[in-house]
C-alpha positions as CSV (number, residue, x, y, z in Angstrom):
1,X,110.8,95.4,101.2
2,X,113.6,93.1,102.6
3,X,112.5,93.9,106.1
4,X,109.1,93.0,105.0
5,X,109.8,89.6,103.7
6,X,112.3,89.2,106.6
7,X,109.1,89.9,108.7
8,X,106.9,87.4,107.0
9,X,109.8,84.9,106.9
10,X,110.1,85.0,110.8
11,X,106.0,84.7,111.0
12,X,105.8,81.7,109.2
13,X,109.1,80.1,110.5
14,X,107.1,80.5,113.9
15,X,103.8,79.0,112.8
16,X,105.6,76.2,111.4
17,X,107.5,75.6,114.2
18,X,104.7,75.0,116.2
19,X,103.0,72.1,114.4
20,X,106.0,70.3,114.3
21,X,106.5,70.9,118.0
22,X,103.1,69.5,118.5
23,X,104.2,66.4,117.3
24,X,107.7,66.2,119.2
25,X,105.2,66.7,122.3
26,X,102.7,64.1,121.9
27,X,105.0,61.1,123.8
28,X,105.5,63.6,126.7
29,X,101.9,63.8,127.0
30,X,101.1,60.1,126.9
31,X,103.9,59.6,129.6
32,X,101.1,60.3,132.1
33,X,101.3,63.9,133.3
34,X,99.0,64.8,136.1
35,X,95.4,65.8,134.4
36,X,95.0,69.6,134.5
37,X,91.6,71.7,134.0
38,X,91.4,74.7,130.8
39,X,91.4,77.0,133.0
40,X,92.2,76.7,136.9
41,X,89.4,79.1,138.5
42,X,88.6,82.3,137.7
43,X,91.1,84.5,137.4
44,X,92.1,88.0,135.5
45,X,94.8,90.3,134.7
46,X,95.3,94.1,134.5
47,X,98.4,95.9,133.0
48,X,99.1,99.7,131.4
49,X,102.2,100.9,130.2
50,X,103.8,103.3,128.0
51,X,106.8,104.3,125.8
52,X,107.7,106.1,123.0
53,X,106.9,105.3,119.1
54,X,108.0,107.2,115.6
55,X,106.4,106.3,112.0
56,X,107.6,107.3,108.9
57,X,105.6,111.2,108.0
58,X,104.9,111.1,111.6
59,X,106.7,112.9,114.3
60,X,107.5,110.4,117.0
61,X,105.5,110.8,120.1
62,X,104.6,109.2,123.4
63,X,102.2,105.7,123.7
64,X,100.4,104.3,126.4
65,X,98.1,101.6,126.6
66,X,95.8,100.1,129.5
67,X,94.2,96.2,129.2
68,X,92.3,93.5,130.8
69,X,91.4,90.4,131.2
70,X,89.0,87.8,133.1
71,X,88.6,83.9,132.3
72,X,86.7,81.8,133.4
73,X,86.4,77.8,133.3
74,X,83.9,76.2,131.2
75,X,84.0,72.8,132.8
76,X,86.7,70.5,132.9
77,X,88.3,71.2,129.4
78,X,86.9,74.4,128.2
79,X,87.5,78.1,128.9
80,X,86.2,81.2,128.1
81,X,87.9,85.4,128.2
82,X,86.9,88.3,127.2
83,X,89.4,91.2,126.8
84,X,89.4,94.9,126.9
85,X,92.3,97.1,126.2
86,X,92.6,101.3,125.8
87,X,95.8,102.5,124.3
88,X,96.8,105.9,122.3
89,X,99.6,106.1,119.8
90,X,100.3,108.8,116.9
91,X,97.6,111.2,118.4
92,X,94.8,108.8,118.0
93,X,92.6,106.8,121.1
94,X,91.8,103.0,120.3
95,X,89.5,101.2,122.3
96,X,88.8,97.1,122.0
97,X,87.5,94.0,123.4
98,X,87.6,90.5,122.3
99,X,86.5,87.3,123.1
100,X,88.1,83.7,123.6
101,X,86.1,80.3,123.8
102,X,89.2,77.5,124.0
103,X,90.1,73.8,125.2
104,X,93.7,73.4,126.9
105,X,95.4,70.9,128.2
106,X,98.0,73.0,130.6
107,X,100.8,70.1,129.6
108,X,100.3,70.7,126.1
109,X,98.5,72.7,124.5
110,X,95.6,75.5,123.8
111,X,93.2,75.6,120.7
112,X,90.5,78.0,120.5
113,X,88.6,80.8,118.5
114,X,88.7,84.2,119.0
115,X,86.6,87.3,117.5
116,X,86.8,91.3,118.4
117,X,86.1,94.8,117.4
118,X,87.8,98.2,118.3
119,X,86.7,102.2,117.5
120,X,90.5,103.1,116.3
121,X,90.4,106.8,115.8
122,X,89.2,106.8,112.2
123,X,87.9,103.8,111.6
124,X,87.0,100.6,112.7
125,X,87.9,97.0,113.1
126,X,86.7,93.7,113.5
127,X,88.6,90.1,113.8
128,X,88.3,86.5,113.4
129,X,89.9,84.2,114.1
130,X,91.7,81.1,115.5
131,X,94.6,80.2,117.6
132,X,96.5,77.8,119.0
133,X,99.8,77.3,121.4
134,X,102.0,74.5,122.3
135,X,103.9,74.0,125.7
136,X,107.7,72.1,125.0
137,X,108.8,72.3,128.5
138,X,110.3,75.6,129.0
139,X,109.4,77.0,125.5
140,X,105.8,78.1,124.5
141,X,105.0,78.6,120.7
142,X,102.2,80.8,120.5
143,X,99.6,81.6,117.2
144,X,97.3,83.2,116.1
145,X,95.4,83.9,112.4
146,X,92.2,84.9,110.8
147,X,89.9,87.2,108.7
148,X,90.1,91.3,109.6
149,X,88.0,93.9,108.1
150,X,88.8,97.6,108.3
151,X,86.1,100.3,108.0
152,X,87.0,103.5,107.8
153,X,84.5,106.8,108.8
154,X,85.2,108.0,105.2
155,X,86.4,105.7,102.5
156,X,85.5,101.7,101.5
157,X,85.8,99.0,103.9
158,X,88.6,96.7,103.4
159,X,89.2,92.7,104.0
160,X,92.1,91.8,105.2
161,X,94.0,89.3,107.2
162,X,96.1,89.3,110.6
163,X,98.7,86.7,112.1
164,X,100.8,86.4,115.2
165,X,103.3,84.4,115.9
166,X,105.8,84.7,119.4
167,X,108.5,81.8,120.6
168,X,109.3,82.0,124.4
169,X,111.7,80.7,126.3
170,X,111.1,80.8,130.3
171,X,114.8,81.1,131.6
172,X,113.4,80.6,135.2
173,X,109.8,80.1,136.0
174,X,109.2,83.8,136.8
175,X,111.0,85.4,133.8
176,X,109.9,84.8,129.9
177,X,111.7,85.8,126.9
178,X,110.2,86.1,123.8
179,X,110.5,86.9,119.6
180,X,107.3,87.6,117.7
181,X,106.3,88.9,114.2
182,X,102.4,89.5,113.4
183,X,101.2,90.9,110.6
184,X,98.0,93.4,110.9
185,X,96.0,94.9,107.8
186,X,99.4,94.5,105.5
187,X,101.5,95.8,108.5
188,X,104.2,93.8,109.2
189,X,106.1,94.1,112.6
190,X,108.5,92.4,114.6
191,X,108.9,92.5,118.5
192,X,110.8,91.4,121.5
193,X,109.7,91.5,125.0
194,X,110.6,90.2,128.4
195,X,108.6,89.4,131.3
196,X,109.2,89.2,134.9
197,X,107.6,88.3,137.9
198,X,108.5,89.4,141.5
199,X,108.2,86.1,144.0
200,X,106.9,88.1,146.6
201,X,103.4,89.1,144.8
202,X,101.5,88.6,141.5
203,X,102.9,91.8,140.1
204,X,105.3,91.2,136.5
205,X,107.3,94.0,134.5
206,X,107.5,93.9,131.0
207,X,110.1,95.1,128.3
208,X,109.3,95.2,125.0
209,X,110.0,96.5,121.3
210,X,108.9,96.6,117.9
211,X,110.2,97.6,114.3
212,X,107.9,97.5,111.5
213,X,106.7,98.5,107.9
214,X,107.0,102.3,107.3
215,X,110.1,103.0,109.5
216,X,107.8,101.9,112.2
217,X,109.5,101.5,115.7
218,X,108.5,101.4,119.3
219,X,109.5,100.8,122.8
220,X,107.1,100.0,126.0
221,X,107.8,99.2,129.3
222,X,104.9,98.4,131.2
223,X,103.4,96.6,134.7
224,X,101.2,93.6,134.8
225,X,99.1,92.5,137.9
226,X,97.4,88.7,138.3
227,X,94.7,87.9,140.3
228,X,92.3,84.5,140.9
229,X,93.2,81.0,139.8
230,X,93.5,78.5,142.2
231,X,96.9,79.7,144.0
232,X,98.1,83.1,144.5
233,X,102.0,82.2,144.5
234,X,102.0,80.3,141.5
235,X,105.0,81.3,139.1
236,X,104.9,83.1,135.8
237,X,104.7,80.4,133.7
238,X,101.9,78.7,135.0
239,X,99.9,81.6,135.0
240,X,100.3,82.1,131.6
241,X,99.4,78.1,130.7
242,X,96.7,77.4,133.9
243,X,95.2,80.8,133.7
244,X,94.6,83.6,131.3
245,X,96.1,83.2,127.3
246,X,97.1,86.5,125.9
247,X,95.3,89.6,125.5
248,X,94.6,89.6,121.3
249,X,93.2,93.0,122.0
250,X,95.9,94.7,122.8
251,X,97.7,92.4,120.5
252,X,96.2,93.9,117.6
253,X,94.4,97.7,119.1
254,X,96.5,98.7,122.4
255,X,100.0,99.8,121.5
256,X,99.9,101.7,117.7
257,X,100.2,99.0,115.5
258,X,96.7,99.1,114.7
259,X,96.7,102.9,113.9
260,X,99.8,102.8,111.8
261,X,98.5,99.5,110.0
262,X,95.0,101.5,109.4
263,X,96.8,104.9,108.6
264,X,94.7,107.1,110.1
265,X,93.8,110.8,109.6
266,X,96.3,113.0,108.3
267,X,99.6,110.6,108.6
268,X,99.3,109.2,105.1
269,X,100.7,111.1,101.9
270,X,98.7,111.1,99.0
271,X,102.1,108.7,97.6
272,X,101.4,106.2,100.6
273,X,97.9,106.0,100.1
274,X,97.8,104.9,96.4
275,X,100.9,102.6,97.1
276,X,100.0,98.9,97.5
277,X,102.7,98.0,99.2
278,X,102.4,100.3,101.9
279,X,100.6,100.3,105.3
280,X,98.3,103.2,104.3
281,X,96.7,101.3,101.1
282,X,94.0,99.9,103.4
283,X,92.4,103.0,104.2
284,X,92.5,104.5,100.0
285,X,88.7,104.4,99.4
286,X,89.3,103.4,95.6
């Protein structure tokens, strides 16, 4: 339990940072910064990956994941994406889409709602929710929150409630670093990852790894490539404020967390699933 409530600690710590950064902000964006639209033209991203990921009961085994995205400007300061992502993890196939509607101001800040579904082996899911990030210069707190319902081929459905929350720091303009908790169905994780982007094309590489509830643990390397917006050399961190927010579906389906959070087929003891506290209680029909 202490990595649990270490988990849920670091969530909240990053939530809260983020309203109180949106005040320290607010001056910066009076100064008169250059106007900006939602979204800068349409634009997309496309990225796979793989790695390795072990679960408590489980034997560890190899992940991989595939994702998309396309937005699209809704006027001056409104945007819209929709998101798709495959990914495979513990022996079972997920498969997800979602959909933003937002307002940004690239300077600033992005608030917007957010809804999805996803056939995860088993079972199924659907989100909704909110989120909201804040730009500090260099760093970007990013957040997200809202209602999840699990339904599983055989068993009850259950209501339940996810969160993200990733800090990044941008130590050049082309390379993020980042720390994130999110908590999924009553699984809690934590995760680093680092991005890069070559100057010479819109091509990035990303590192990234995740502990979780259940001895869960996992490590991904994987290859992003940008496309659209309104310049094709623009630097990694303007992408990711002028162009397409995050993927949620592959946030919350693409990588295993969403299997192991479900506990799907055979991976759950009898123990786990009448345990409250663990990852598997979602999916015990009683």
């Amino acid at each position: 339990m202490s990595n649990v409530r270490f988990i849920a600690a670091l969530l909240g710590g990053t939530i809260i940072s983020g309203f109180w950064g949106y005040g320290a902000l607010a001056a910066d964006v009076a100064g008169g910064k250059t106007d900006l639209p939602a979204v800068s033209a349409v634009n997309g991203k496309l990225e796979a990956g793989g790695g390795y990921a072990d679960l408590d009961g489980v034997n560890g085994d190899g992940v991989w994941y595939g994702a998309g995205s396309i937005s699209v400007p809704l006027g001056f300061s409104f945007g819209a994406q929709a998101d798709f992502s495959v990914g495979n993890a513990f022996d079972e196939t997920g498969v997800g889409g979602a959909l933003h509607l937002f307002t940004r101001d690239p300077n600033s800040h992005l608030f917007g709602l957010i809804g999805g579904y996803s056939d995860v082996g088993n079972g199924h899911l659907a989100f909704v929710g909110g989120e909201a990030e804040w730009y500090l210069d260099n760093i970007s707190i990013e957040t997200a929150a809202g209602y999840l319902n699990a339904n599983p081929d055989s068993g009850s459905s259950k209501d339940r409630f996810f969160a993200f929350g990733d800090l990044a720091m941008y130590a050049t303009d082309n390379f993020r670093l980042s720390v994130g908790a999110s908590s999924v169905a009553q699984f809690e994780s934590a995760n680093v990852q680092a991005e890069y982007l070559l100057d010479s094309m819109p091509v990035s590489f990303k590192l990234r790894g995740t502990i979780g509830e259940d001895g869960y643990v996992a490590a991904t390397a994987g290859v992003s490539f940008y496309f659209g917006g309104d310049d094709a050399n623009k630097s990694l961190i303007r992408r990711h404020r002028e162009d397409d927010p995050r993927n949620r579906s592959l946030d919350i389906f693409g990588t295993g967390a969403g299997a192991a959070a479900l506990g799907l087929g055979p991976k759950c003891s009898p123990a786990q699933l009448n345990d409250p506290e663990s990852a598997c209680y979602v999916y015990n029909p009683g």
